[in-house]
SEKELO-523541 format. One record per atom (N, C-alpha, C, O): x negated, y, z; chain; residue number from 1. Coordinates in Angstrom, 1 decimal, m for minus. Layout:
<rs>
[[X; Y; Z]; "A"; NUM] ...
</rs>
This chain:
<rs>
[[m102.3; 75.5; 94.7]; "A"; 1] [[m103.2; 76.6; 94.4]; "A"; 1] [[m104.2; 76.0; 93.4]; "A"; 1] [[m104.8; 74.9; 93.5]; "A"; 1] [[m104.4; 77.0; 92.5]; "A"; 2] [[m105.0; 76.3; 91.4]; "A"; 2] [[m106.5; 77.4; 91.5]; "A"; 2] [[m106.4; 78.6; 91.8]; "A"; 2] [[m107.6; 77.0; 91.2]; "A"; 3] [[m109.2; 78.1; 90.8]; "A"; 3] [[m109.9; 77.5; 89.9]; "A"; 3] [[m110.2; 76.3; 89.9]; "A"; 3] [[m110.2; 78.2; 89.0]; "A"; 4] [[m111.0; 77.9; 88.0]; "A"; 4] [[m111.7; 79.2; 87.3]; "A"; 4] [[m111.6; 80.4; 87.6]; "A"; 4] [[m112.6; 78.6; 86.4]; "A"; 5] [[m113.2; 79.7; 85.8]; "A"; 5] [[m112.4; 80.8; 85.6]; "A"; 5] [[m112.7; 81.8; 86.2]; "A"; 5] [[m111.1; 80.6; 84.6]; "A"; 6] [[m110.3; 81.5; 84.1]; "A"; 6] [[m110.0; 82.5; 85.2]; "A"; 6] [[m110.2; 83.7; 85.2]; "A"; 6] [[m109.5; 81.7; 86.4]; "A"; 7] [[m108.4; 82.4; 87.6]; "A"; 7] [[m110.2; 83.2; 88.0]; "A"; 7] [[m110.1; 84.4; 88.0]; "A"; 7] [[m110.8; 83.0; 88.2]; "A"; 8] [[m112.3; 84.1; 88.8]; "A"; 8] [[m112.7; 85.4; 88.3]; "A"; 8] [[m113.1; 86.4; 88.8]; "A"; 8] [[m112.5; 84.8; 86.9]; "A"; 9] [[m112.3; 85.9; 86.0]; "A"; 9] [[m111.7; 87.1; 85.7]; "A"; 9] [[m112.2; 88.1; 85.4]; "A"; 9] [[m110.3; 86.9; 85.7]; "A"; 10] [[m109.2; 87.4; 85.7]; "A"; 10] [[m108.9; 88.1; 87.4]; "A"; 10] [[m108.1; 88.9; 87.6]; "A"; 10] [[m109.8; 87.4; 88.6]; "A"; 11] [[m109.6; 88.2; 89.8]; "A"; 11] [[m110.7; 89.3; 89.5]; "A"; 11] [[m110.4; 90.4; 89.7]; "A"; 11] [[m111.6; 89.2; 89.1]; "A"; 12] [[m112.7; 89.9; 89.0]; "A"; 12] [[m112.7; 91.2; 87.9]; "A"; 12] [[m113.3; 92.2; 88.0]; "A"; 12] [[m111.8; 91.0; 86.8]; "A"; 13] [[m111.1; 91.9; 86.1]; "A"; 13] [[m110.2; 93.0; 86.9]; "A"; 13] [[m110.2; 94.2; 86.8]; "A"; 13] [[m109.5; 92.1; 87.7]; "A"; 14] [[m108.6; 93.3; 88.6]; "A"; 14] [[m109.0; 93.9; 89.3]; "A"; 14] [[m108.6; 95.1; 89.6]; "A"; 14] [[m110.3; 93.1; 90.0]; "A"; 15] [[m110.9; 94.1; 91.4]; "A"; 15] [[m111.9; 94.9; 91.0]; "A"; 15] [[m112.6; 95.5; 91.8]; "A"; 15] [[m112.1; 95.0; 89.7]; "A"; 16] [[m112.6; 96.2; 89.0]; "A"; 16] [[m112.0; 97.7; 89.2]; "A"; 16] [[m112.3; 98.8; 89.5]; "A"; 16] [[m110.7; 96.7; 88.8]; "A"; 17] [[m109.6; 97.9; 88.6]; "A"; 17] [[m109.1; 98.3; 89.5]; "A"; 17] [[m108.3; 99.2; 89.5]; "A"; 17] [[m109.3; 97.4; 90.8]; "A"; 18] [[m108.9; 98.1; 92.2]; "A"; 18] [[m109.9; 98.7; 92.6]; "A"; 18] [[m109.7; 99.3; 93.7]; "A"; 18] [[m110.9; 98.7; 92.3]; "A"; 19] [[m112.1; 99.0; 93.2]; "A"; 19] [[m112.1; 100.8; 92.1]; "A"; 19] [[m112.6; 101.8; 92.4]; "A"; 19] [[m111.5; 100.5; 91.3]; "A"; 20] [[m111.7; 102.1; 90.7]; "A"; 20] [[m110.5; 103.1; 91.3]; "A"; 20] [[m110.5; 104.3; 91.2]; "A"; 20] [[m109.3; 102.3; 92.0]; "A"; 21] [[m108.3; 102.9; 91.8]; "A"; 21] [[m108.4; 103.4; 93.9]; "A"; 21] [[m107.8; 104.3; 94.5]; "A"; 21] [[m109.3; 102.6; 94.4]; "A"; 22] [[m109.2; 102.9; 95.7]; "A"; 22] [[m110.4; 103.4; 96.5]; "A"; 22] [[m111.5; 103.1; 96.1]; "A"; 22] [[m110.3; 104.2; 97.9]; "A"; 23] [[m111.8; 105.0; 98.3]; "A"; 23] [[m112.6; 104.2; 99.2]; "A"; 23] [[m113.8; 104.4; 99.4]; "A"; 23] [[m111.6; 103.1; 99.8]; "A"; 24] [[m112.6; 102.4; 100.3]; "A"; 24] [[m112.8; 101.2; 100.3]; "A"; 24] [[m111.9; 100.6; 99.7]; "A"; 24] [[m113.9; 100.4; 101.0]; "A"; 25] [[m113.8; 98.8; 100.6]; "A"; 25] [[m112.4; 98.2; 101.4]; "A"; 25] [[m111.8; 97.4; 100.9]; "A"; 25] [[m112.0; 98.9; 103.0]; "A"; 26] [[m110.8; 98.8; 103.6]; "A"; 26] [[m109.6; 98.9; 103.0]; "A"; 26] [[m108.6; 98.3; 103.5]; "A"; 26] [[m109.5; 99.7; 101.5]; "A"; 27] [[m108.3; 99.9; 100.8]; "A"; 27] [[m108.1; 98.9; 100.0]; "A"; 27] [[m107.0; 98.5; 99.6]; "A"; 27] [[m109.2; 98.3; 99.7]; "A"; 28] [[m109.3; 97.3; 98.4]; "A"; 28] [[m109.1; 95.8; 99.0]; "A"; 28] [[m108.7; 94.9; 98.4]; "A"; 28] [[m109.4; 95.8; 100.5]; "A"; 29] [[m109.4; 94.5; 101.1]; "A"; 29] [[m107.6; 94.9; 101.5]; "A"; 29] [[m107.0; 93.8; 101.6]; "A"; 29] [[m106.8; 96.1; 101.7]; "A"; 30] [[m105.6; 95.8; 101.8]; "A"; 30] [[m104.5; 95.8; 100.9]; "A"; 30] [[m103.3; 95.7; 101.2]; "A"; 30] [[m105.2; 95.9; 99.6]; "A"; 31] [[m104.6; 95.4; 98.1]; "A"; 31] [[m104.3; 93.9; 97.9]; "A"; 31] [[m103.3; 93.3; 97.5]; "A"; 31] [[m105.6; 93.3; 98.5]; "A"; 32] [[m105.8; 92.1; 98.2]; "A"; 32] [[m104.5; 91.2; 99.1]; "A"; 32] [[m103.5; 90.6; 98.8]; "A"; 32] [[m105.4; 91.8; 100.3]; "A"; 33] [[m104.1; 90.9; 101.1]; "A"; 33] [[m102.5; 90.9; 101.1]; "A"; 33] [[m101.8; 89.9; 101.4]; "A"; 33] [[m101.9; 92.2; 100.6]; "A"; 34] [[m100.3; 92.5; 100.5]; "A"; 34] [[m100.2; 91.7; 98.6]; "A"; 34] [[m99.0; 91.4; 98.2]; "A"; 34] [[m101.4; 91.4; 97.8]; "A"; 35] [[m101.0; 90.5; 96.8]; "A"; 35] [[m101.2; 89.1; 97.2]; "A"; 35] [[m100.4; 88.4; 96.7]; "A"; 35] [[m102.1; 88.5; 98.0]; "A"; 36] [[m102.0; 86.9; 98.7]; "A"; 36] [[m100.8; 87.0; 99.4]; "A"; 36] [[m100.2; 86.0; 99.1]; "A"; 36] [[m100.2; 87.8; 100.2]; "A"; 37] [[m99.4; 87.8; 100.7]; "A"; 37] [[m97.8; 87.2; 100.0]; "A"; 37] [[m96.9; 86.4; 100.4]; "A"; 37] [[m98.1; 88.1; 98.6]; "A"; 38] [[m96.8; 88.2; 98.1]; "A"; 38] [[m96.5; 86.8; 97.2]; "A"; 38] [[m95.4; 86.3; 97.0]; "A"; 38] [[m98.0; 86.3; 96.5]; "A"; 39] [[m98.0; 85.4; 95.7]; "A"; 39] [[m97.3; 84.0; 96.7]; "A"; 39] [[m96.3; 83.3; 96.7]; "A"; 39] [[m98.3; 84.0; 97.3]; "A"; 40] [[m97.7; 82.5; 98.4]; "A"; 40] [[m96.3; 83.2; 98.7]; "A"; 40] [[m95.4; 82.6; 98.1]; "A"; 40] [[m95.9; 84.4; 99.4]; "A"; 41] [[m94.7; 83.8; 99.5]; "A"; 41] [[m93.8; 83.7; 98.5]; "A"; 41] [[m92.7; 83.1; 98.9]; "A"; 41] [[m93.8; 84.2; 97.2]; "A"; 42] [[m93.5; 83.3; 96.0]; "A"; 42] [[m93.5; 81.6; 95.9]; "A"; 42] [[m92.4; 80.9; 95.8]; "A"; 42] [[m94.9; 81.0; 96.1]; "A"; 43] [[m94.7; 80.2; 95.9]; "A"; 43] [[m94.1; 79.1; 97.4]; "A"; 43] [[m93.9; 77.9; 97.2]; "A"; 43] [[m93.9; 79.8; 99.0]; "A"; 44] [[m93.1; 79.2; 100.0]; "A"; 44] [[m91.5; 79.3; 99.4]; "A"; 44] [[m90.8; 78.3; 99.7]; "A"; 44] [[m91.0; 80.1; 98.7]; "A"; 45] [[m89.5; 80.6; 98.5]; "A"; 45] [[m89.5; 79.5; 97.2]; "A"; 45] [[m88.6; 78.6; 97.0]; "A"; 45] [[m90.6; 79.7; 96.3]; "A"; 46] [[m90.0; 78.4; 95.1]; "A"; 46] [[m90.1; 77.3; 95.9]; "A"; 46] [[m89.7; 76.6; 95.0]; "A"; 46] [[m90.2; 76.6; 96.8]; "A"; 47] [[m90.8; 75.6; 97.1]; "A"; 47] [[m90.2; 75.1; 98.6]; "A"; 47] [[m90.5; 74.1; 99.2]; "A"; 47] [[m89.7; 75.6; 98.9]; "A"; 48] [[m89.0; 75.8; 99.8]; "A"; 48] [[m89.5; 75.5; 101.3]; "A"; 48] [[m88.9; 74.8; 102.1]; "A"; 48] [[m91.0; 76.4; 101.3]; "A"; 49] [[m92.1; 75.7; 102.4]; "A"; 49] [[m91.8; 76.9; 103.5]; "A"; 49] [[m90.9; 77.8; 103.3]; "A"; 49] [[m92.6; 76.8; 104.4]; "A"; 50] [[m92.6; 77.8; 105.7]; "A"; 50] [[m93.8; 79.2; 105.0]; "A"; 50] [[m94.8; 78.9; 104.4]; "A"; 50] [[m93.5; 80.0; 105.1]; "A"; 51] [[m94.7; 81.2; 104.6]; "A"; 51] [[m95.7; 81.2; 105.5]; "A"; 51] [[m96.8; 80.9; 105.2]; "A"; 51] [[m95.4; 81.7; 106.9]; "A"; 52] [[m96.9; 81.5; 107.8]; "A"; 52] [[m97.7; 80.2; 107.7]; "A"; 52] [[m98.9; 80.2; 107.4]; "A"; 52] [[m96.8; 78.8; 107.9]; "A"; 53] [[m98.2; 77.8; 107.7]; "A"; 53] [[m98.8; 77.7; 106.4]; "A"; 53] [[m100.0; 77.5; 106.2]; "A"; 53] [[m97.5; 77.9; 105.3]; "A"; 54] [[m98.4; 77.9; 104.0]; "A"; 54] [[m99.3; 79.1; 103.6]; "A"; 54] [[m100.1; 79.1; 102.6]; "A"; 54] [[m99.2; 80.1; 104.2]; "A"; 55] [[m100.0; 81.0; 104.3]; "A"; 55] [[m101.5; 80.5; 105.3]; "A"; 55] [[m102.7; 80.7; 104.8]; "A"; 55] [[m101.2; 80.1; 106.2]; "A"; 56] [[m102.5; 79.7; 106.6]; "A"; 56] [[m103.1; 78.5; 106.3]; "A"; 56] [[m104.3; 78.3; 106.7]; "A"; 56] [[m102.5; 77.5; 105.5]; "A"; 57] [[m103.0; 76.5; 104.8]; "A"; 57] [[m103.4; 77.1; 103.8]; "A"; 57] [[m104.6; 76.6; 103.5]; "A"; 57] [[m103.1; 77.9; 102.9]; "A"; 58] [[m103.8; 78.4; 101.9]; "A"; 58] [[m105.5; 78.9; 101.7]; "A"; 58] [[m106.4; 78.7; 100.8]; "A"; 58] [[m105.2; 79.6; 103.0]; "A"; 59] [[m106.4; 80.5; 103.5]; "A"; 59] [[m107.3; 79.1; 103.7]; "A"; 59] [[m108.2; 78.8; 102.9]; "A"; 59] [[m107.1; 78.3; 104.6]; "A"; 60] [[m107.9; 78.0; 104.8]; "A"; 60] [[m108.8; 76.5; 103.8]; "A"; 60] [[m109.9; 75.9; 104.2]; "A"; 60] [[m108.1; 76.4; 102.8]; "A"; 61] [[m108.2; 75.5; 101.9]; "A"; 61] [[m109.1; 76.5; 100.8]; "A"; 61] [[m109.8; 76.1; 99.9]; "A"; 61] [[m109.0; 77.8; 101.1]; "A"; 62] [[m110.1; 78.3; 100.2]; "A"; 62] [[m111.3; 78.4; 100.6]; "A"; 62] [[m112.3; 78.2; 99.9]; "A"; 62] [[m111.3; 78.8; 102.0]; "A"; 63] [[m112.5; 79.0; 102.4]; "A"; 63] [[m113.9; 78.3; 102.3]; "A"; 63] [[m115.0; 78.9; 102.1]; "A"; 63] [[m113.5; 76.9; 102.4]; "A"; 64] [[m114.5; 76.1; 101.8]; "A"; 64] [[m114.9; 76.4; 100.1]; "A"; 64] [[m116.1; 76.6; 99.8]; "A"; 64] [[m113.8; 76.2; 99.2]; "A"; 65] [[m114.5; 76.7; 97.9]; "A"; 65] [[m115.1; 78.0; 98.1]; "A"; 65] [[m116.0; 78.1; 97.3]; "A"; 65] [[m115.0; 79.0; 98.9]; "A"; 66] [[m115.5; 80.2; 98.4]; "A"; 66] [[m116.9; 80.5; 99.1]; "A"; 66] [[m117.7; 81.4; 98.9]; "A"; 66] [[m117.0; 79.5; 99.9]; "A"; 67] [[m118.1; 79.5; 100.9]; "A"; 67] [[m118.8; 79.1; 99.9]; "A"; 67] [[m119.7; 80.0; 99.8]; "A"; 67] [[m119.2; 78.0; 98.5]; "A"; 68] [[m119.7; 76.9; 97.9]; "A"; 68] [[m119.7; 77.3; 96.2]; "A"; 68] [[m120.1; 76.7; 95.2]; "A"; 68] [[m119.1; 78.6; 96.5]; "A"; 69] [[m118.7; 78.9; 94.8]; "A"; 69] [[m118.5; 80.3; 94.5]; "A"; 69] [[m118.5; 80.7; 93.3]; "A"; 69] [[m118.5; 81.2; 95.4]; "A"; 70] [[m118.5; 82.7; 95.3]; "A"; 70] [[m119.1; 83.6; 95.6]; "A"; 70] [[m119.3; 83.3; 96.8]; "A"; 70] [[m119.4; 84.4; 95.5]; "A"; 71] [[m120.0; 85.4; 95.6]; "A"; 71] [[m119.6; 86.9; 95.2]; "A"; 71] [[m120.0; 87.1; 94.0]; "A"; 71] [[m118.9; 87.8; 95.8]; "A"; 72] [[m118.4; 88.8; 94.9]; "A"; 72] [[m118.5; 90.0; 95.9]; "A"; 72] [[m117.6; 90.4; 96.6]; "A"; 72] [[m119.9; 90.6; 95.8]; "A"; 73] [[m119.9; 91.8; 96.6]; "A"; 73] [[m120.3; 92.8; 95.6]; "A"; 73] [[m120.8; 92.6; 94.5]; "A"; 73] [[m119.8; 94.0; 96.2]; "A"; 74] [[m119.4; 94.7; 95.2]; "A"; 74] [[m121.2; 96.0; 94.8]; "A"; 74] [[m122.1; 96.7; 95.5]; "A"; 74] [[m121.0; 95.8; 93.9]; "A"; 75] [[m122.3; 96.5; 93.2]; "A"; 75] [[m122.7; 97.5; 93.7]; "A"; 75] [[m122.0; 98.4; 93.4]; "A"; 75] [[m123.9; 97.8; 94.7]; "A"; 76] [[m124.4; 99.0; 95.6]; "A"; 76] [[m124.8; 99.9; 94.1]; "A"; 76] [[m125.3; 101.1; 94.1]; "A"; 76] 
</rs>
């Protein structure tokens, strides 16, 4: 998994556009997750890894960057 400026940017472009396209923050948080969902298991199927643990190795390898690097609540 790769994060960088570019990739923050480009999430923050989309959740514009989800946040226009859905009514609540519950809808937008279940966008997100059926696309994390779908990307890792792309990358378990290229790769030929397990999806739940690499699913939860994923998650939890972000958490520290995002604890240390993000902030993205959405505009009252």
């Amino acid at each position: 998994m790769k994060i960088g400026p570019a990739h923050v940017d480009l999430a923050m472009r989309l959740r514009k556009q989800i946040q226009k396209e859905t009514a609540t923050i519950g809808d937008g948080e279940g966008v997100a997750v059926v696309l994390l969902w779908s990307f890792v298991a792309d990358h378990a199927k290229a790769h030929k890894h397990e999806l739940e643990p690499l699913f939860r190795d994923q998650v939890e390898a972000f958490l520290g960057f995002a604890r240390d690097n993000l902030e993205m609540v959405r505009p009252q």
